[in-house]
gemmi code that builds the backbone of each chain (N, CA, C; Angstrom):
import gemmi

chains = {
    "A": [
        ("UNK", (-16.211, 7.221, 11.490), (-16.348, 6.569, 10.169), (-17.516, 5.590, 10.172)),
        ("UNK", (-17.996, 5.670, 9.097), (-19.240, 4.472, 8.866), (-18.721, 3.034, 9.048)),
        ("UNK", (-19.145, 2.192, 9.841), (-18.162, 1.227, 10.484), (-18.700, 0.304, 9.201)),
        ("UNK", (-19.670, 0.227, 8.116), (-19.922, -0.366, 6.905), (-18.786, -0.645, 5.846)),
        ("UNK", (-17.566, 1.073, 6.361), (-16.603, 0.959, 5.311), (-15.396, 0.772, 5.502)),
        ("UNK", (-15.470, 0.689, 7.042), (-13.854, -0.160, 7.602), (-12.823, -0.608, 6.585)),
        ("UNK", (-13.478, -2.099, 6.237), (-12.740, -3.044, 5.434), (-11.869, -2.057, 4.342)),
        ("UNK", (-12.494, -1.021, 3.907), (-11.915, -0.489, 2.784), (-10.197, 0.074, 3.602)),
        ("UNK", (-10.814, 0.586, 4.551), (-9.119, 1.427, 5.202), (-8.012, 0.049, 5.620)),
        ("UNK", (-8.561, -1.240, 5.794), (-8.196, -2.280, 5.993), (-7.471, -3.100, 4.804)),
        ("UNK", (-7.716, -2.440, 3.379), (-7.311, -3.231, 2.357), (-5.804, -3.199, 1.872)),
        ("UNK", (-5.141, -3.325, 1.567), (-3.668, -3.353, 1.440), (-3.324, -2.311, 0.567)),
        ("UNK", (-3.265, -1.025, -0.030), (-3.174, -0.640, -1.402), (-1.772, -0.418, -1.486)),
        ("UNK", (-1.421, 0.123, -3.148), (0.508, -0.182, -3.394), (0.709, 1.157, -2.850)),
        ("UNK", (2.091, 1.773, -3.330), (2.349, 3.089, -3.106), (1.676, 4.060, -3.868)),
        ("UNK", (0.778, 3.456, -4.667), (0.143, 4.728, -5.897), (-0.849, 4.637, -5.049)),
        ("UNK", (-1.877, 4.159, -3.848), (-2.810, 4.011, -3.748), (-4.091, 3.855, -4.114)),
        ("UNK", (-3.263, 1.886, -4.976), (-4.337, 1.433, -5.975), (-3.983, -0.028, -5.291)),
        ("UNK", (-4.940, -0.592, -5.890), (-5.337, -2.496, -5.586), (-5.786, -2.765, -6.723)),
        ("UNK", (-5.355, -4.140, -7.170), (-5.903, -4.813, -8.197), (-7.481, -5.360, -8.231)),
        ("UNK", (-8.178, -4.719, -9.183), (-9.677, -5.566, -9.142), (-9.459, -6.206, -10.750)),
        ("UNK", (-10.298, -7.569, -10.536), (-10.246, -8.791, -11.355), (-11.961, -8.315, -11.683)),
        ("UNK", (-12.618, -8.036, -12.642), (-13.742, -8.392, -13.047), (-13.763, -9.703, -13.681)),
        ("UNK", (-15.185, -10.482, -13.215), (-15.538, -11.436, -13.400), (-17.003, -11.467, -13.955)),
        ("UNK", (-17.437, -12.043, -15.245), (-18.482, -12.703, -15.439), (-19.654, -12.871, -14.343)),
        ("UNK", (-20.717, -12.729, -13.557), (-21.391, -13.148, -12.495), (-21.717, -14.583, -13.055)),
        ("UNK", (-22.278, -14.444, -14.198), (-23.227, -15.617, -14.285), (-22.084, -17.005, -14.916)),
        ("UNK", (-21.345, -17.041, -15.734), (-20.466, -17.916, -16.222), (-19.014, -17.762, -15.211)),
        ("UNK", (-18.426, -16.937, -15.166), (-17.535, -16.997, -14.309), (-16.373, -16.542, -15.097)),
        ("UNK", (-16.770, -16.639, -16.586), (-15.277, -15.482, -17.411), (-14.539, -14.247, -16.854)),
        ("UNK", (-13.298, -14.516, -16.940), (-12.917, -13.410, -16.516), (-12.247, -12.225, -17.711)),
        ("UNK", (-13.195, -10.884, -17.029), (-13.793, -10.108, -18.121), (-12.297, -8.954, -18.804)),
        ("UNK", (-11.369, -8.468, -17.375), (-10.417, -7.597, -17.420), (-9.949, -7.685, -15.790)),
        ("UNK", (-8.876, -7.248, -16.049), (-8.206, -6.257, -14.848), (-8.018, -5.253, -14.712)),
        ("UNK", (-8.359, -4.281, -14.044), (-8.097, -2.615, -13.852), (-7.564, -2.180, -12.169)),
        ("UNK", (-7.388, -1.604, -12.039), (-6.613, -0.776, -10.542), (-7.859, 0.113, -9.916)),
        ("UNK", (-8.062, -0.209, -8.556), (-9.057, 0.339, -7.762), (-8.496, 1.516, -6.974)),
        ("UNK", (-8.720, 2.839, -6.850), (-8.442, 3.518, -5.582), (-9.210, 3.566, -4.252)),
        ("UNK", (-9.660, 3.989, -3.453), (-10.302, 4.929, -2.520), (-11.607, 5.323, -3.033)),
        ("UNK", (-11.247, 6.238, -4.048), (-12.389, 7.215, -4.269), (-13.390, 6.078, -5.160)),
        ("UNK", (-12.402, 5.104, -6.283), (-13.431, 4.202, -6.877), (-13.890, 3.067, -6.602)),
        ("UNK", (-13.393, 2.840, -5.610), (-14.615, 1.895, -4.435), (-15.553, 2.346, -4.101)),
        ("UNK", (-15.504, 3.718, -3.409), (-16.639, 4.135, -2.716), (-17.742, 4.714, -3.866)),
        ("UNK", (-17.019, 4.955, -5.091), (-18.015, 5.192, -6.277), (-18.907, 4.206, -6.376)),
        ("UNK", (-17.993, 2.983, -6.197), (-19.103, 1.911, -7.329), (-19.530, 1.284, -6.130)),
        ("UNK", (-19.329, 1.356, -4.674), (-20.564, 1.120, -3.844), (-21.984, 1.845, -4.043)),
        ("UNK", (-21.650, 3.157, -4.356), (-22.375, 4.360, -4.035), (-23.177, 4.119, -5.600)),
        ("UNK", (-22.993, 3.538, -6.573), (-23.680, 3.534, -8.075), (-23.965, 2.198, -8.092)),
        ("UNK", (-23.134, 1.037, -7.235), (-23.520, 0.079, -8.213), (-22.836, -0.333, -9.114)),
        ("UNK", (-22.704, 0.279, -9.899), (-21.233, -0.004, -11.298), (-19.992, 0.366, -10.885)),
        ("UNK", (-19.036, -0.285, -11.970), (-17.945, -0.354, -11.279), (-17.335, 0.661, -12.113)),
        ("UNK", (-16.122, 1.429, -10.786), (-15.709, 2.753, -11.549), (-14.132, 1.864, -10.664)),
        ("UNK", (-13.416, 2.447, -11.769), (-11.981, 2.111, -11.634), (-11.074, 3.260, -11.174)),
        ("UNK", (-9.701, 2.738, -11.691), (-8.730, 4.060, -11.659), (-8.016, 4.343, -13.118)),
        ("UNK", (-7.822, 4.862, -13.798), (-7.207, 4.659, -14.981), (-5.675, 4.890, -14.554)),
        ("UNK", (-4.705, 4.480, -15.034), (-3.332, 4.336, -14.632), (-2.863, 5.603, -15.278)),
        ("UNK", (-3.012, 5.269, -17.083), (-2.736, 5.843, -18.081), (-2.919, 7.533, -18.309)),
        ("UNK", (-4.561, 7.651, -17.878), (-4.886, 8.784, -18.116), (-5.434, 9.333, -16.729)),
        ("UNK", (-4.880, 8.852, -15.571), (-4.613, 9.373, -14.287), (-6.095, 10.309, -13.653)),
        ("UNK", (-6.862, 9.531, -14.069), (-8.113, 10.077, -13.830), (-9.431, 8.355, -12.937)),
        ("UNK", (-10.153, 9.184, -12.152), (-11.687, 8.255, -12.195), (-12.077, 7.748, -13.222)),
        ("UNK", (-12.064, 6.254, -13.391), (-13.140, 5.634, -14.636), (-14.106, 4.962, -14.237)),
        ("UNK", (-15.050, 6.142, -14.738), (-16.882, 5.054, -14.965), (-16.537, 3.986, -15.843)),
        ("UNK", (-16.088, 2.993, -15.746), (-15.982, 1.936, -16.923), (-17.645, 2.029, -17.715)),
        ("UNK", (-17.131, 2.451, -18.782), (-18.533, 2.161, -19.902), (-18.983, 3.475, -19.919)),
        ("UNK", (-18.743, 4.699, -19.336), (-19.535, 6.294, -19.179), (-19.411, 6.686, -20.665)),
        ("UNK", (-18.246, 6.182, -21.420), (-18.731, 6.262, -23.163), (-19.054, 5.617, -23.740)),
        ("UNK", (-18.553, 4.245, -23.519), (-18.910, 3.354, -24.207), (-20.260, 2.745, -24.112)),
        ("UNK", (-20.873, 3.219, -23.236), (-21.860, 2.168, -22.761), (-21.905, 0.765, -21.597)),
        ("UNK", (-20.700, 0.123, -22.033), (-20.422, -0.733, -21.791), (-19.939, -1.004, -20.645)),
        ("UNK", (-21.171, -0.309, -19.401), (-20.965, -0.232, -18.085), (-21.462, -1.640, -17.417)),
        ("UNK", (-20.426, -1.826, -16.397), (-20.322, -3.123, -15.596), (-21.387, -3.024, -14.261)),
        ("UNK", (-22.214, -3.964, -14.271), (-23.217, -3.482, -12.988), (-22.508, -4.514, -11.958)),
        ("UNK", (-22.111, -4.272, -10.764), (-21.284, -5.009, -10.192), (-22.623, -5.602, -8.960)),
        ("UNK", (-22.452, -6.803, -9.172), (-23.336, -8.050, -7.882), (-22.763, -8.487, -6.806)),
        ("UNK", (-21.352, -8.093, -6.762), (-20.939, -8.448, -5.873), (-19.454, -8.549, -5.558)),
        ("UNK", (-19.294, -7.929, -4.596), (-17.492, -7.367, -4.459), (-16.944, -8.340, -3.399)),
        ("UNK", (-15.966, -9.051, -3.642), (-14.821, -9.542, -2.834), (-13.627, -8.980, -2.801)),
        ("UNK", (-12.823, -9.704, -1.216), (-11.525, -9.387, -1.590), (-10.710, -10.453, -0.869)),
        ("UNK", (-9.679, -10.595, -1.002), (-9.436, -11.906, -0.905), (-8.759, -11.993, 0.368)),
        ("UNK", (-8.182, -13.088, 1.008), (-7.250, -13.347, 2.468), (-6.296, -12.435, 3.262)),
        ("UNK", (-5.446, -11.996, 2.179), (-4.449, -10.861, 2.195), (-5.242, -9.798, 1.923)),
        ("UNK", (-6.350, -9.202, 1.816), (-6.500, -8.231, 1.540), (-5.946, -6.806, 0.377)),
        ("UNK", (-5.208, -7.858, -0.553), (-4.519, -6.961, -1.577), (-5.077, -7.207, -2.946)),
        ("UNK", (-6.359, -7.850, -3.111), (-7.096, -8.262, -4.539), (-8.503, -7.915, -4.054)),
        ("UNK", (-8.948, -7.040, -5.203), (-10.321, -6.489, -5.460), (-10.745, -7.965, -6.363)),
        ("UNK", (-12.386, -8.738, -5.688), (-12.894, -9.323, -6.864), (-14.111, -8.786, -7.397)),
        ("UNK", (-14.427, -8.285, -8.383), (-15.621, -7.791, -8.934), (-16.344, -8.985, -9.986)),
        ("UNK", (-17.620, -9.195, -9.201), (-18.668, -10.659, -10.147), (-19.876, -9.333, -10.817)),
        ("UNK", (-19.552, -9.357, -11.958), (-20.537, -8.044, -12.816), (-21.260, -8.802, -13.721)),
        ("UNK", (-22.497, -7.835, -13.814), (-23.023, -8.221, -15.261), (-22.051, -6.692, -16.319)),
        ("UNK", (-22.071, -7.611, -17.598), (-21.262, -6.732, -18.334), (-22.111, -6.056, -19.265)),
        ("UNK", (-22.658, -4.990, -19.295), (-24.121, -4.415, -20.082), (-23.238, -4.584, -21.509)),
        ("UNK", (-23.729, -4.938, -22.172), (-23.366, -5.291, -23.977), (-22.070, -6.084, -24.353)),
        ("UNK", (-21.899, -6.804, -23.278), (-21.065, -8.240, -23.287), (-19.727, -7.646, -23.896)),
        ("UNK", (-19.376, -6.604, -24.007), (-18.364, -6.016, -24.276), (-17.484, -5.352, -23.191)),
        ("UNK", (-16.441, -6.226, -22.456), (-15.211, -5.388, -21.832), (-14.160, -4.859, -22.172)),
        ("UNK", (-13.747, -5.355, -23.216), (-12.439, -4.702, -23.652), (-12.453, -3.864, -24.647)),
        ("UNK", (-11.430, -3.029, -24.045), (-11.652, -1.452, -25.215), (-11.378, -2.052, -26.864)),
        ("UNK", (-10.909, -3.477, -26.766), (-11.013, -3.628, -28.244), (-11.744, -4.309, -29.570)),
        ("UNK", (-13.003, -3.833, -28.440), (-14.170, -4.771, -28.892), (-14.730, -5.967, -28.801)),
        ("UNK", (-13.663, -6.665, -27.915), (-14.350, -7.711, -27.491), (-14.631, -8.187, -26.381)),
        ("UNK", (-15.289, -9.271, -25.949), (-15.673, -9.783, -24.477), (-14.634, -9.709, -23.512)),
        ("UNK", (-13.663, -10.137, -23.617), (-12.982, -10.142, -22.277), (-11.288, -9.881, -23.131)),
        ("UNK", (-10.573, -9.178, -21.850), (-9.696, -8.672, -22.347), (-8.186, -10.095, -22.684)),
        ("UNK", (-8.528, -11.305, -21.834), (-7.671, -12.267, -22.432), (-7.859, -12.973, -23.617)),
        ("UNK", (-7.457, -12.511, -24.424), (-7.733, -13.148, -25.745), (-6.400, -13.951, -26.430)),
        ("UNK", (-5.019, -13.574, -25.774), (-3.957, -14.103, -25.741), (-3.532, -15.172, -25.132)),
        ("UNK", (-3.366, -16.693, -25.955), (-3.451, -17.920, -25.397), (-1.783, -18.626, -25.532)),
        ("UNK", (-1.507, -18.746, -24.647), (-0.320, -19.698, -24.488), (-0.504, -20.606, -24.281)),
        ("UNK", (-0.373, -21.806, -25.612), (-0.889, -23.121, -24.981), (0.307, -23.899, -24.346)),
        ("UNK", (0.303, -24.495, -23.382), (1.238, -24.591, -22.758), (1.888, -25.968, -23.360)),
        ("UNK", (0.910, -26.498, -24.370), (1.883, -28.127, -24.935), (1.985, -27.738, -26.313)),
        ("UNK", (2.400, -26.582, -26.665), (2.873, -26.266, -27.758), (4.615, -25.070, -27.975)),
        ("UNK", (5.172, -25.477, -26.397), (6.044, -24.418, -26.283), (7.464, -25.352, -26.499)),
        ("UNK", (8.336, -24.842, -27.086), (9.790, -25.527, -26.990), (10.639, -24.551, -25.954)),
        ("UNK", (11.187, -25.155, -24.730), (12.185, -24.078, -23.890), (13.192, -24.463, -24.233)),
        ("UNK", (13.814, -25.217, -24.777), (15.060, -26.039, -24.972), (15.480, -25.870, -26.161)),
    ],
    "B": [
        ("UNK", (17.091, -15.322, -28.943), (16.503, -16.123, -28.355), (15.160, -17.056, -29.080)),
        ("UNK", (14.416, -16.998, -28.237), (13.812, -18.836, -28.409), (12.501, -17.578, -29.425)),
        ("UNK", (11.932, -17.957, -30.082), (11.042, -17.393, -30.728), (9.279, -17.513, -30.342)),
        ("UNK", (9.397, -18.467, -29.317), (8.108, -19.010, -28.744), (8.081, -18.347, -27.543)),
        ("UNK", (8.804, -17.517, -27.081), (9.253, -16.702, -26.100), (9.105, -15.481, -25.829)),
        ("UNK", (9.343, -14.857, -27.277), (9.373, -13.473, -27.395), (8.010, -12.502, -26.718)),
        ("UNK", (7.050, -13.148, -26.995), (5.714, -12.754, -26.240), (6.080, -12.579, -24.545)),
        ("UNK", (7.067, -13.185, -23.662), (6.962, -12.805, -22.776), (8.346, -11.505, -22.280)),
        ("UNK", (8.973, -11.073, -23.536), (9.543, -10.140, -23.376), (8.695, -8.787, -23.788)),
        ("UNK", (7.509, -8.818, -24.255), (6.821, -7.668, -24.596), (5.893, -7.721, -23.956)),
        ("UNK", (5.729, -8.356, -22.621), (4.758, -8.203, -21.463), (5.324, -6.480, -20.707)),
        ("UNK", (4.288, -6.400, -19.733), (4.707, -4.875, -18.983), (4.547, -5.553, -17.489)),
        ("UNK", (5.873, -5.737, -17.207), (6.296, -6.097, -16.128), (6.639, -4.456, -15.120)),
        ("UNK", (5.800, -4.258, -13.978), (6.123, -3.144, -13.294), (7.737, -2.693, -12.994)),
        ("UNK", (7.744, -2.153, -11.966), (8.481, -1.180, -11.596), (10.189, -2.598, -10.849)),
        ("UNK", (9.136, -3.463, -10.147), (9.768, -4.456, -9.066), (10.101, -5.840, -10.416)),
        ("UNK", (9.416, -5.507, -11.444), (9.867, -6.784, -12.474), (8.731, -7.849, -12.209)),
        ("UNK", (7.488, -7.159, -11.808), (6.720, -8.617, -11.490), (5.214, -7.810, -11.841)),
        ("UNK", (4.945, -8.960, -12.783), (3.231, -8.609, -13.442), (1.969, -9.475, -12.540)),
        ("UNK", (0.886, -9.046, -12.215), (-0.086, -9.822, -11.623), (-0.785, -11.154, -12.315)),
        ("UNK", (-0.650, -11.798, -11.655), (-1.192, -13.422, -12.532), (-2.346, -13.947, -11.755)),
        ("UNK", (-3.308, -14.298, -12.399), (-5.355, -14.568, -11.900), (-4.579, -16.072, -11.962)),
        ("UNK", (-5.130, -16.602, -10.377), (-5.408, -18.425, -11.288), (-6.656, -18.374, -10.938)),
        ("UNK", (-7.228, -19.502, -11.938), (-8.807, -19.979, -12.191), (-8.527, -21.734, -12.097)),
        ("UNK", (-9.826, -21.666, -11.737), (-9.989, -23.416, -12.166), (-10.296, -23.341, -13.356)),
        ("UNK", (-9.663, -23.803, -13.790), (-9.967, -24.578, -15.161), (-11.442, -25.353, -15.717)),
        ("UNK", (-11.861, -25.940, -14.912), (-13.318, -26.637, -15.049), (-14.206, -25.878, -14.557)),
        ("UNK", (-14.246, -25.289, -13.528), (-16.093, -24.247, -13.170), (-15.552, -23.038, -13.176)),
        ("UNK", (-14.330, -22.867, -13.659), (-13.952, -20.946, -13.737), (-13.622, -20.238, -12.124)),
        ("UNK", (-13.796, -20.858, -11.145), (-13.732, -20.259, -9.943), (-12.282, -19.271, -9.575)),
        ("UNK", (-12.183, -18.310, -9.480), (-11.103, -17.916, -9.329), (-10.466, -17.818, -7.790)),
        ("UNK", (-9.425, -18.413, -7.455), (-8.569, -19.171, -6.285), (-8.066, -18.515, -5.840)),
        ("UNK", (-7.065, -17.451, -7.109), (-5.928, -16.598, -6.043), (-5.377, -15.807, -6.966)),
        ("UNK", (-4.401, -14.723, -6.341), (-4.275, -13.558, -7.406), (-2.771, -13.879, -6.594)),
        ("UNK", (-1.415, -13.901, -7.794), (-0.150, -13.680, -6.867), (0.552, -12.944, -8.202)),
        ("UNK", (1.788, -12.994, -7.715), (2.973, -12.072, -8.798), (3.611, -12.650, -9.397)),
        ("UNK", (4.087, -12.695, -10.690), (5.440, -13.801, -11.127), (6.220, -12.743, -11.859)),
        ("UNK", (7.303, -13.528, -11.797), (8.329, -12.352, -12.633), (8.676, -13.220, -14.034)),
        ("UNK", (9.781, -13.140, -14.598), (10.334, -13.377, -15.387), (10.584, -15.146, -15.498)),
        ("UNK", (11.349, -15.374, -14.346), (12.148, -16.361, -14.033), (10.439, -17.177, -13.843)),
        ("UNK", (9.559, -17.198, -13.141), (8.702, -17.860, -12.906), (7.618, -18.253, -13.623)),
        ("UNK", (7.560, -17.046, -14.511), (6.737, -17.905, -15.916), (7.817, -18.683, -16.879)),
        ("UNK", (9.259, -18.652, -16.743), (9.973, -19.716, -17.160), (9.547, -21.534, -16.564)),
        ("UNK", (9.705, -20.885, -15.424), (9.617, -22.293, -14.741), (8.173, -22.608, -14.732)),
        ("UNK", (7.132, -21.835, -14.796), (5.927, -22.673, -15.086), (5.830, -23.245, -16.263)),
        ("UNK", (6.242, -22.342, -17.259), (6.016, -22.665, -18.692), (7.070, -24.652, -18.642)),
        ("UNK", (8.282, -24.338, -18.135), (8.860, -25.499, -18.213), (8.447, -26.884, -18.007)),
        ("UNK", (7.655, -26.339, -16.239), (7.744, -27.494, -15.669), (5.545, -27.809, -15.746)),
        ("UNK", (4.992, -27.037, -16.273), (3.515, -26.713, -16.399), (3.155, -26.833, -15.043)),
        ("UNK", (3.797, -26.405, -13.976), (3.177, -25.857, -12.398), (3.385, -24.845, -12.092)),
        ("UNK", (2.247, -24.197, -11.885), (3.132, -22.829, -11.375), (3.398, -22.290, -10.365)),
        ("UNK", (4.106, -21.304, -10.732), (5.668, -20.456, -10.124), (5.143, -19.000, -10.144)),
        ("UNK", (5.646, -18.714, -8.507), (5.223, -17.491, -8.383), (6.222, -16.658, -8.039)),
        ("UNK", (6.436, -15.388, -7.864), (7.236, -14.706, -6.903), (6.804, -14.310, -5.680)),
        ("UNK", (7.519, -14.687, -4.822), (6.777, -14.315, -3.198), (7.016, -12.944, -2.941)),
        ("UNK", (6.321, -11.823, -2.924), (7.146, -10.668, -2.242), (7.091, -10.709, -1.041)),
        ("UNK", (6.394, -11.155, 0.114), (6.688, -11.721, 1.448), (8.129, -12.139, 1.434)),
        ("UNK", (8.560, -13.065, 0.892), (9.715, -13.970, 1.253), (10.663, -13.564, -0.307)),
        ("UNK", (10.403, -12.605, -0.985), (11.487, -12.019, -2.067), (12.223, -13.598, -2.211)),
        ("UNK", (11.567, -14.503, -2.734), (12.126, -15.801, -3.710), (10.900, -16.449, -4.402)),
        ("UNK", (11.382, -17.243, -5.271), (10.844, -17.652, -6.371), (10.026, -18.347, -5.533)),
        ("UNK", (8.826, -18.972, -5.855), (7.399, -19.905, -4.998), (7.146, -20.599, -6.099)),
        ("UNK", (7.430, -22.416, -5.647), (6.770, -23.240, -6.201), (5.387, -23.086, -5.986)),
        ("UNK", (4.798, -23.343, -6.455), (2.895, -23.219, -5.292), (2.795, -24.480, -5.207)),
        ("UNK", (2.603, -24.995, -3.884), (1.993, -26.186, -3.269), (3.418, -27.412, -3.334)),
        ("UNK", (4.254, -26.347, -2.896), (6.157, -27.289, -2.975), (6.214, -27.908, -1.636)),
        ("UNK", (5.364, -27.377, -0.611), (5.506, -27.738, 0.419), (4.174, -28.298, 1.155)),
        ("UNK", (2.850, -27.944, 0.337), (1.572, -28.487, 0.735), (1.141, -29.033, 0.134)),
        ("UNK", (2.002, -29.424, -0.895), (1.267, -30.461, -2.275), (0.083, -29.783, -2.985)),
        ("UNK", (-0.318, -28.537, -2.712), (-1.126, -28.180, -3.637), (-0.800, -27.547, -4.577)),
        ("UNK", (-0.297, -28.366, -5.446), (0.372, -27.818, -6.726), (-0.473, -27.335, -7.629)),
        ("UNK", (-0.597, -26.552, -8.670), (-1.553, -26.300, -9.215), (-0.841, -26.228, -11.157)),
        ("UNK", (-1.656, -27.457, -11.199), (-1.340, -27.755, -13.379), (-1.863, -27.081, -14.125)),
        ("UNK", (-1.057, -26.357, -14.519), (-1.787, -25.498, -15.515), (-1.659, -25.752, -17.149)),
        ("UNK", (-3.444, -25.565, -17.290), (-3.778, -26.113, -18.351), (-3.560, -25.429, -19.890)),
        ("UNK", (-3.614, -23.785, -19.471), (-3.806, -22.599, -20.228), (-2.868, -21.231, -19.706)),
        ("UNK", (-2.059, -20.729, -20.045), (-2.063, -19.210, -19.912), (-2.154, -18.616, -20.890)),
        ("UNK", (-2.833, -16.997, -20.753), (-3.130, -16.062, -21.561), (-3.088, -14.643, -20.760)),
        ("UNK", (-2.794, -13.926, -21.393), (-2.548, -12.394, -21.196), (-3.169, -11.562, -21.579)),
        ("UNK", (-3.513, -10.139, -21.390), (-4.374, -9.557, -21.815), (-4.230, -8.702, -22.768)),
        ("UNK", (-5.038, -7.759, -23.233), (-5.185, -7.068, -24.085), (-3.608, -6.377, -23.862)),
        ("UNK", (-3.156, -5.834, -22.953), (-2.122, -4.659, -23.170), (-1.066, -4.959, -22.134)),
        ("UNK", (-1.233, -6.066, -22.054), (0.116, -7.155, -22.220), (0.177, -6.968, -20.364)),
        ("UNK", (-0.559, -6.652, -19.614), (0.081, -6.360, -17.941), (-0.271, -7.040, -16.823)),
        ("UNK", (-1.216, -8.477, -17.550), (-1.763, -9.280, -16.809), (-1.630, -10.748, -16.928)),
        ("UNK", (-1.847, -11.255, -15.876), (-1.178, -13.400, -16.805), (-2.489, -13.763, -16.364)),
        ("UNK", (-3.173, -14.524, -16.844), (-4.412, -15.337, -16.565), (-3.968, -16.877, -16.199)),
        ("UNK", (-4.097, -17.582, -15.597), (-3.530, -19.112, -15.466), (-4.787, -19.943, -15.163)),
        ("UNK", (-5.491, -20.454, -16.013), (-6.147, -21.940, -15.897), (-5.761, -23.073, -15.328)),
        ("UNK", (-6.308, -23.339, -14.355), (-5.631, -24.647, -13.887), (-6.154, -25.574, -12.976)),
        ("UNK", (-5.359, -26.561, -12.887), (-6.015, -27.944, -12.116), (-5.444, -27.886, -11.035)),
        ("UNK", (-6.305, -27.309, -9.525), (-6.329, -27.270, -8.516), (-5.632, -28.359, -7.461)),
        ("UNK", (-4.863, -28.778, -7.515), (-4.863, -30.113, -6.797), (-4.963, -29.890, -5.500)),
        ("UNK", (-6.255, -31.020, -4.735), (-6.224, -30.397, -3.058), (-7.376, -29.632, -3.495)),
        ("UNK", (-7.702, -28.980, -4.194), (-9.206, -28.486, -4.309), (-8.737, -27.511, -3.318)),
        ("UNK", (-7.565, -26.731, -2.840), (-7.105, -25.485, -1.384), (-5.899, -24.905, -2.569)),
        ("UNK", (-6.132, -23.849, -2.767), (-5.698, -22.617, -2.736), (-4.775, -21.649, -1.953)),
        ("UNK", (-5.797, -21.557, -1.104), (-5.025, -20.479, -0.227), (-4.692, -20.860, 1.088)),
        ("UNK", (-3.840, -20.080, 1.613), (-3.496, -20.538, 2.935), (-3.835, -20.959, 4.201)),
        ("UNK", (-5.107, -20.056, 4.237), (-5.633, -20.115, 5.533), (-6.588, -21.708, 4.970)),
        ("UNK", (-6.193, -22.442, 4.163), (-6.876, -23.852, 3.942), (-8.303, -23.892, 3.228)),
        ("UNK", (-8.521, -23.218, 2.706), (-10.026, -23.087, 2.085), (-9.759, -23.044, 0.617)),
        ("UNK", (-10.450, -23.020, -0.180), (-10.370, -23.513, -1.730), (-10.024, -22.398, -2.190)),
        ("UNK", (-10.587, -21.040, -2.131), (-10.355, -19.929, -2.686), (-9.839, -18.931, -1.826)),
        ("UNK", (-9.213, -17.604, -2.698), (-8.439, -16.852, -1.058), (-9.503, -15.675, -1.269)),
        ("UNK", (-10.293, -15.686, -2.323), (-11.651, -14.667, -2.213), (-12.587, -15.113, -1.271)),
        ("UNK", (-12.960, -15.280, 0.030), (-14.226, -15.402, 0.769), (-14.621, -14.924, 1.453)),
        ("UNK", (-14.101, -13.377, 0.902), (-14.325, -12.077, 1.877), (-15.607, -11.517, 1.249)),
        ("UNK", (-16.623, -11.204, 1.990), (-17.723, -10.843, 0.905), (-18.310, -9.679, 1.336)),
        ("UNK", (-18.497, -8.420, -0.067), (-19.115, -6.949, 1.159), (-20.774, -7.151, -0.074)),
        ("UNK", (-21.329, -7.724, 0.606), (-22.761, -7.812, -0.458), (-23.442, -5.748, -0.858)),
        ("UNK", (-23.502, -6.075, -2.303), (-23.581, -5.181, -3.007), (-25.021, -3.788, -2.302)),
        ("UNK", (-25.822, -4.249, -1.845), (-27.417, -4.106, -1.370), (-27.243, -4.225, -0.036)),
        ("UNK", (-26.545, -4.298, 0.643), (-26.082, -4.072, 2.353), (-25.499, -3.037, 3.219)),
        ("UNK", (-25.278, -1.664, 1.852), (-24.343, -0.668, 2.695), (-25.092, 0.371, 2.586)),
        ("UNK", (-24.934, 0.948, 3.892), (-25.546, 2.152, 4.275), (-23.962, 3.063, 3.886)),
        ("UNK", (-23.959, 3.909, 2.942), (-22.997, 4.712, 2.299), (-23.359, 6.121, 2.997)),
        ("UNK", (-24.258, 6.802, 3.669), (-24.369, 7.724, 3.540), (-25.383, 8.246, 5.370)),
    ],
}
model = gemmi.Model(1)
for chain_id, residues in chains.items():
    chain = gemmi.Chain(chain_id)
    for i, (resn, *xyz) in enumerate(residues, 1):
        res = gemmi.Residue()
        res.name, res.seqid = resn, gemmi.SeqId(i, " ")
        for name, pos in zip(("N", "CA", "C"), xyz):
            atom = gemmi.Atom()
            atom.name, atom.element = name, gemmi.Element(name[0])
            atom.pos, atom.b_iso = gemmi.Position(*pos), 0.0
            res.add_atom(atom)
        chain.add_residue(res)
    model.add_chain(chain)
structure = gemmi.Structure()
structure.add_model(model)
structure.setup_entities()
């Protein structure tokens, strides 16, 4: 084996043989989405550069952006202590990550001094 | 039930009852650590505004920083587009994160322009 790609056989994945990757903003530090990494789409988006995922849903390889455009050029891949978190620091080509048109897929805010538990 | 609530019954909690949660700093965006919470633990963060994780190591609820004081205040949560992710903003206390004592548990780094793939 290419001793370059060790770390990858080293990474923790679940029983589907996926890991969580966090895209991140490079330059601000927003965080853009979360998607599920396999095997094959690591070694994609070493091998391109952009980041290719796993789709859960439609059980296939995703070029993130191969329709939309709205392909992620990835600067730089981490992973964290445990070895069970993909971090991806991307530029996001047309500032658009989320399939629903907008920048980043948290757009859902819980403010936390506006909650009654009681 | 509580009506300020209901949003976390239409989350997509996996298979084990536990969704992936990003914490960030709150002030430079740095992202610290990726862990699991279930049900019961975004109760108790939401309650107590520290958060609460689920350990799957130790299958019980995790104060974070109950025992190292690095508690971490959270300022913000938000979720994502399709409900399967928790984002947590927050105030680092201890400026340490992760276990092995360093601020972030990302400082694993495979630089993008360094691999011989082929």
């Amino acid at each position: 084996m290419n001793q370059n790609l060790l770390w990858i056989e080293q990474l923790k994945f679940n029983n589907n043989g996926l890991i969580p990757a966090i895209a991140q903003d490079f330059q601000d530090g927003s965080i853009l989405m979360m998607a599920w990494m396999n095997r094959e789409s690591i070694h994609r988006t070493l091998e391109t550069t952009e980041a290719h995922y796993w789709s859960r849903s439609r059980g296939e390889l995703w070029h993130k952006g191969a329709t939309s455009g709205h392909i992620q050029k990835v600067k730089e891949l981490l992973y964290d202590c445990d070895r069970d978190t993909i971090l991806l620091k991307i530029e996001q080509v047309g500032d658009i990550a989320c399939h629903t048109g907008v920048r980043s897929c948290f757009f859902n805010s819980v403010p936390m001094n506006s909650l009654v538990l009681h």
